[in-house]
C-alpha positions as a Markdown table, in Angstrom:
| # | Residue | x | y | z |
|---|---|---|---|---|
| 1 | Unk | 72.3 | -40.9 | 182.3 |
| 2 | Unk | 75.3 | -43.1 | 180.8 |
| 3 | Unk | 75.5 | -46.9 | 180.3 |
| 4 | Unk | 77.2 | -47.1 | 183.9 |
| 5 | Unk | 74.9 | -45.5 | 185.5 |
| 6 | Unk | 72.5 | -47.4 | 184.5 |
| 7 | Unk | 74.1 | -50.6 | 184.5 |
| 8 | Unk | 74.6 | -50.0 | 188.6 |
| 9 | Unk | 71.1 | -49.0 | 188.7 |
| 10 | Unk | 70.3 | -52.7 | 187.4 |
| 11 | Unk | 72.9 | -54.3 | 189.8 |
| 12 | Unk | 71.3 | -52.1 | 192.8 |
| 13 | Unk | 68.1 | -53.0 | 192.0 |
| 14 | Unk | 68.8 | -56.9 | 191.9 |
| 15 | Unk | 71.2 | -56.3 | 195.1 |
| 16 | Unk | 68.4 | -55.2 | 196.8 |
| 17 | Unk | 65.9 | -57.8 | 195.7 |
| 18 | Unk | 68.2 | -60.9 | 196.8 |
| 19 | Unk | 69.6 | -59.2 | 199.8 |
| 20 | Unk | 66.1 | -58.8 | 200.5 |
| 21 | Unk | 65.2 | -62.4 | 201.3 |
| 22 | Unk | 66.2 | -62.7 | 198.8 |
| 23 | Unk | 58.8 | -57.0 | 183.5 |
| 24 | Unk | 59.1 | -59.5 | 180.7 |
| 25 | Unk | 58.6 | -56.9 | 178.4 |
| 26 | Unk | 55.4 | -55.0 | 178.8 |
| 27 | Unk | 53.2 | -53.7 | 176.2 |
| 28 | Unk | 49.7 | -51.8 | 176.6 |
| 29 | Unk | 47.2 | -54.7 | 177.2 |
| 30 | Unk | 45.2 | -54.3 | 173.5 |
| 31 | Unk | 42.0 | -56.4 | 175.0 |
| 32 | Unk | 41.1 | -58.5 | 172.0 |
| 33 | Unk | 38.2 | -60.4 | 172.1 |
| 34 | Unk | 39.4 | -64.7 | 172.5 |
| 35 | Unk | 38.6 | -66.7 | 170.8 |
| 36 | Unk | 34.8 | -64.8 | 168.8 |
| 37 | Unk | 36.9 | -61.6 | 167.4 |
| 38 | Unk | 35.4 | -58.3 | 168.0 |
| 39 | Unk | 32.7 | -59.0 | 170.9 |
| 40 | Unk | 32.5 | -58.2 | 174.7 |
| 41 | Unk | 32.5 | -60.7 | 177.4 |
| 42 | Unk | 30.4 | -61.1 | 180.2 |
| 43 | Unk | 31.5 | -62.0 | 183.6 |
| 44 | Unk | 28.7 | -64.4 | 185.1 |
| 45 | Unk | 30.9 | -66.6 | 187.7 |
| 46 | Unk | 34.2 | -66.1 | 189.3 |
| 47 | Unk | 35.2 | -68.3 | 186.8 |
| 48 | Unk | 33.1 | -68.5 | 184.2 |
| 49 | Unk | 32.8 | -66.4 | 181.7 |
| 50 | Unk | 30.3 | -65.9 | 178.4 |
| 51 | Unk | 30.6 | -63.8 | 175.5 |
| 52 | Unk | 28.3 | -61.8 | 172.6 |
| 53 | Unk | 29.2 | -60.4 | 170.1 |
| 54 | Unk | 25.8 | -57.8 | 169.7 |
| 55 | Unk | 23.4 | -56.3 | 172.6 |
| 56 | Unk | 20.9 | -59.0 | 170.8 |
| 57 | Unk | 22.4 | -62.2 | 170.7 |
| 58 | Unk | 24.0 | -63.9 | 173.5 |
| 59 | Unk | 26.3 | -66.6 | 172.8 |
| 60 | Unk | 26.5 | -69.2 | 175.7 |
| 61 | Unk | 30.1 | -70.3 | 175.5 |
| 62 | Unk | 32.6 | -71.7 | 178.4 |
| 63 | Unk | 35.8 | -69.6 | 179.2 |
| 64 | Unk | 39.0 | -70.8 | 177.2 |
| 65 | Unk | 40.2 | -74.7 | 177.7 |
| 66 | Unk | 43.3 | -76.1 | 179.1 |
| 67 | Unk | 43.8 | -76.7 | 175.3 |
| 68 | Unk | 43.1 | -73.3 | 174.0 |
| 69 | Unk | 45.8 | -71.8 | 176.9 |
| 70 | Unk | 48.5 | -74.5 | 175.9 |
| 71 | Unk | 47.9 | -72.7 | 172.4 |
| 72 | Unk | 47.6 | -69.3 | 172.4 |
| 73 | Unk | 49.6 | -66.7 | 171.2 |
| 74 | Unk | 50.7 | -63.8 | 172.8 |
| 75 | Unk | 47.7 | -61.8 | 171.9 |
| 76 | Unk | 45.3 | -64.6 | 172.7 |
| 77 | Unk | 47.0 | -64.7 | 176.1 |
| 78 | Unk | 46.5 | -61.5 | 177.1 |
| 79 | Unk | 43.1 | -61.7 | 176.7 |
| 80 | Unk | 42.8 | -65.2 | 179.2 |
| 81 | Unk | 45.6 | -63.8 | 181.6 |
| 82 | Unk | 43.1 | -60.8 | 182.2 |
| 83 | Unk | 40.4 | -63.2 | 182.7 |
| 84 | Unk | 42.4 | -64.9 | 185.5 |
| 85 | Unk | 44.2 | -62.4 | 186.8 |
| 86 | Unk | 40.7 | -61.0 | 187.4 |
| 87 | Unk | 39.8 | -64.2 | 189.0 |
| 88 | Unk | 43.0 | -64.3 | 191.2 |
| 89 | Unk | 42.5 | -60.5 | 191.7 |
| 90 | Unk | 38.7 | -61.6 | 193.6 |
| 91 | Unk | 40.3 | -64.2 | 195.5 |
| 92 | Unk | 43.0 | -62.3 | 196.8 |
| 93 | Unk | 41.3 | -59.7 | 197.9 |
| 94 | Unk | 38.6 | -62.0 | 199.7 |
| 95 | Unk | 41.1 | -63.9 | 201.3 |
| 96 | Unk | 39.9 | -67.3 | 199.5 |
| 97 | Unk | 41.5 | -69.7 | 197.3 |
| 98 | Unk | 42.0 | -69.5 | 193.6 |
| 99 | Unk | 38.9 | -72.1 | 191.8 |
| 100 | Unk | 40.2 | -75.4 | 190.8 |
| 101 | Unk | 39.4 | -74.2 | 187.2 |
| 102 | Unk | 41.1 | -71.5 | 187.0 |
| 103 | Unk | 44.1 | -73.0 | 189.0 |
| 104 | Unk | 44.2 | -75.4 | 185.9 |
| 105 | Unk | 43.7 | -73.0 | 183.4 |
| 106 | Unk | 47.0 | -70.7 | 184.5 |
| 107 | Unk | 49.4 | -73.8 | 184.6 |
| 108 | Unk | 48.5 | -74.5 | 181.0 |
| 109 | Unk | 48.9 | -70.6 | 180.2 |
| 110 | Unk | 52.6 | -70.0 | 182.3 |
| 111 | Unk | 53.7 | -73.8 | 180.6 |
| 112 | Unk | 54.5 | -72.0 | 177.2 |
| 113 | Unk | 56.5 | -68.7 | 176.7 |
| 114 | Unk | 53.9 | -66.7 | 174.9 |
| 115 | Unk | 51.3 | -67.9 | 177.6 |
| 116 | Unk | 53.4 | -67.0 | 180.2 |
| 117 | Unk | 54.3 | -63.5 | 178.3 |
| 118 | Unk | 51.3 | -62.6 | 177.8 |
| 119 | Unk | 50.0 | -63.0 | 181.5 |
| 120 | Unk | 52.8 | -61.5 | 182.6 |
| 121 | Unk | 52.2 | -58.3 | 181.1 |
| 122 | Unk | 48.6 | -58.3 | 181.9 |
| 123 | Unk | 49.2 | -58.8 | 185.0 |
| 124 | Unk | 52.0 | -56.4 | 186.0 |
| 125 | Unk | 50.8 | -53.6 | 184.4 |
| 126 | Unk | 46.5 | -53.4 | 185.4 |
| 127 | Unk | 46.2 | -51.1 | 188.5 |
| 128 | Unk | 42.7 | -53.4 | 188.8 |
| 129 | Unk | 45.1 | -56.1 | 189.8 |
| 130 | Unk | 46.9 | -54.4 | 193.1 |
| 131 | Unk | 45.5 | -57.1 | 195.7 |
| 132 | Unk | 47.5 | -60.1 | 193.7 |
| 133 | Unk | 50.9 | -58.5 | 194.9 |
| 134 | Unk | 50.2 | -57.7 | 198.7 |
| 135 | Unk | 52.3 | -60.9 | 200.2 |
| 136 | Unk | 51.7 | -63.6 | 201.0 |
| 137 | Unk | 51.4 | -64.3 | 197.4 |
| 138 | Unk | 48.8 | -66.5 | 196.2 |
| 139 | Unk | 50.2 | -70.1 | 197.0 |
| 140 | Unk | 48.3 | -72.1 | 193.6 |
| 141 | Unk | 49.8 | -69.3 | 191.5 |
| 142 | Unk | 53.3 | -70.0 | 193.1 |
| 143 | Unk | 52.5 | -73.4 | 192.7 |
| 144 | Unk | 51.7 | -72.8 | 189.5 |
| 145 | Unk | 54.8 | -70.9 | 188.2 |
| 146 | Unk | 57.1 | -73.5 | 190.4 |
| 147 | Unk | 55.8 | -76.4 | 188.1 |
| 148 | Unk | 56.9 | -74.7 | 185.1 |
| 149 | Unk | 60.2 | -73.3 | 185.6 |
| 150 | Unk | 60.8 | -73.1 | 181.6 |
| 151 | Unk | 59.9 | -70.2 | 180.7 |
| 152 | Unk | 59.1 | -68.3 | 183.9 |
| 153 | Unk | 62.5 | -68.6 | 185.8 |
| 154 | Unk | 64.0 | -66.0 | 182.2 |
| 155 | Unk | 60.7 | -63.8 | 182.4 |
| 156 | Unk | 60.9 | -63.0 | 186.3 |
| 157 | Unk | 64.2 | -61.8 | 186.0 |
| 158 | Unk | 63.7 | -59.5 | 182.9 |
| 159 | Unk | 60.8 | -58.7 | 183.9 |
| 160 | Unk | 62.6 | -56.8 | 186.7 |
| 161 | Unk | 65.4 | -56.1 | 184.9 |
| 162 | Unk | 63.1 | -54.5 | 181.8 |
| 163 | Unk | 61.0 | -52.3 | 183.6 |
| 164 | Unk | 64.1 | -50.7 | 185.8 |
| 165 | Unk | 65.5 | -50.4 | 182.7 |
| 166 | Unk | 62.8 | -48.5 | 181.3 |
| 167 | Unk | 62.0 | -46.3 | 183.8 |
| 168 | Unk | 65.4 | -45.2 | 184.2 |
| 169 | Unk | 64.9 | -44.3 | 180.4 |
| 170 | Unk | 61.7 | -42.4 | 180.6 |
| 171 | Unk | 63.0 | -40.3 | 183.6 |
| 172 | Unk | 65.9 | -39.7 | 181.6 |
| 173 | Unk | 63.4 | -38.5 | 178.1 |
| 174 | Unk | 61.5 | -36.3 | 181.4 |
| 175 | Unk | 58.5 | -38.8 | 181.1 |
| 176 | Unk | 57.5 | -39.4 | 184.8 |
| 177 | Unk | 54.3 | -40.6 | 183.6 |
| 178 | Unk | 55.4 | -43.6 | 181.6 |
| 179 | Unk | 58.0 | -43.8 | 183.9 |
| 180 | Unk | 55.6 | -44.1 | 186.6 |
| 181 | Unk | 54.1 | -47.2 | 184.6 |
| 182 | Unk | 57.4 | -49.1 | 184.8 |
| 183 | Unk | 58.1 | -48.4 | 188.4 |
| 184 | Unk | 54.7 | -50.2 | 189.1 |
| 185 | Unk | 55.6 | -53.3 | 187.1 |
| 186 | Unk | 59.0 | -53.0 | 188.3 |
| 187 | Unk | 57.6 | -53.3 | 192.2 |
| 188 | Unk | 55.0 | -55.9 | 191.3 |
| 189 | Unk | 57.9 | -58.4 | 189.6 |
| 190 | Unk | 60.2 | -57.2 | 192.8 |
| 191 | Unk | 57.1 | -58.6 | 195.2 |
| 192 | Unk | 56.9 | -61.6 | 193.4 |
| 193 | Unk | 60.7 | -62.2 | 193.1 |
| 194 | Unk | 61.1 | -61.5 | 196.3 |
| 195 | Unk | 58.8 | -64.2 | 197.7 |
| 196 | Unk | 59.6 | -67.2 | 195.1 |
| 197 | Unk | 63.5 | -66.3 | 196.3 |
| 198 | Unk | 62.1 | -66.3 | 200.4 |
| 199 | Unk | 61.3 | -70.0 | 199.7 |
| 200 | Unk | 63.8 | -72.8 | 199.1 |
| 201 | Unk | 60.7 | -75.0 | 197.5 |
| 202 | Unk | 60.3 | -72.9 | 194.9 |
| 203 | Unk | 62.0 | -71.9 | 191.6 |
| 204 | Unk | 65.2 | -72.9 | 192.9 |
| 205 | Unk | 66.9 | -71.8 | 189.2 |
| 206 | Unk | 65.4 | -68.1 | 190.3 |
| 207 | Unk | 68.1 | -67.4 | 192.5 |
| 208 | Unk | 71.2 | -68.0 | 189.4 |
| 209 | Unk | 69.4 | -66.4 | 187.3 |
| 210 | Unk | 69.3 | -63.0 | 189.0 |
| 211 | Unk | 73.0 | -63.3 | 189.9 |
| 212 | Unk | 74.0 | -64.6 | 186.5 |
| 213 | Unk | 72.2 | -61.3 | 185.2 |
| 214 | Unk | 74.4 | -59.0 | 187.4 |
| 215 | Unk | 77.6 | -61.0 | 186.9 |
């Protein structure tokens, strides 16, 4: 496929998505353990969460705090997106709000770009996590990424971008099943584009950054 090609590809895809209403980059989610190392976690709560690190010894400890989000790397926040998107994942499919801690805990994460990376590419990317995009979107996690424009209004759009990109790539090399990967992050950041762009309360800088993408 040449550069044109896929260059209209990119342009049809974002026509689409603001006619419509209107991934970050996404790596395979490595599931360290935050913040004990090598251990497993324990899911007791909705949103609470305990960790050991052998079949003997329990260790009693809270999930991450608002603190430990605001600093996390990009590894680290792979590890407490899961845990929310987990949590978001529950609610969405029970039809119930998001819990006030976890509502807290996100806004720190999406507030810094390796936060906000790395629950992006949990998120996109888990098939566990299919309930999250079937609209209408969670309103505290569009809450969440509307209070925090800086970085999430640059990662929405490559995150569509990115993973059209890709999959027009792996198609090309004959790899439907990796390409198969990106089209499902590519829908998921569409769905979510797509319904921050529907609203004029939200992420108004959304909507210039697409089109300055295609200009």
């Amino acid at each position: 496929m040449s550069r044109q090609s896929t260059t209209l590809s990119l342009i049809l895809s974002f026509t689409v998505l603001l006619s419509s209403c209107t991934n970050s980059f996404v790596f395979p989610n490595q599931y360290p353990c935050y913040p004990f190392g090598q251990c497993k976690t324990i899911t007791t709560t909705p949103h609470r969460d305990y960790y050991y690190d052998s079949p003997s010894l329990v260790v009693v400890r809270a999930a991450p705090s608002v603190d430990d989000a605001l600093e996390s790397s990009f590894e680290d926040a792979q590890v407490i997106g899961e845990n929310l998107a987990r949590i978001l994942t529950v609610s969405c499919a029970n039809g119930e709000p998001m819990p006030d801690e976890a509502i807290t805990l996100l806004r720190a994460l999406i507030s810094t770009t390796s936060g906000a990376r790395g629950w992006f590419v949990t998120l996109l990317t888990n098939p566990d996590f299919e309930p999250v995009f079937t609209p209408p979107i969670d309103e505290a996690f569009l809450t969440a990424l509307n209070d925090n424009p800086d970085p999430n209004i640059k990662l929405m759009t490559m995150n569509v971008a990115m993973s059209t990109a890709t999959e027009i790539t792996h198609l090309k090399n004959g790899n439907e099943e990796f390409a198969a990967g990106s089209r499902t992050t590519s829908r998921r950041a569409t769905v979510l584009a797509k319904e921050v762009l529907g609203r004029e309360d939200l992420l108004p800088g959304l909507r210039e950054e697409v089109e300055g993408l295609m200009s």
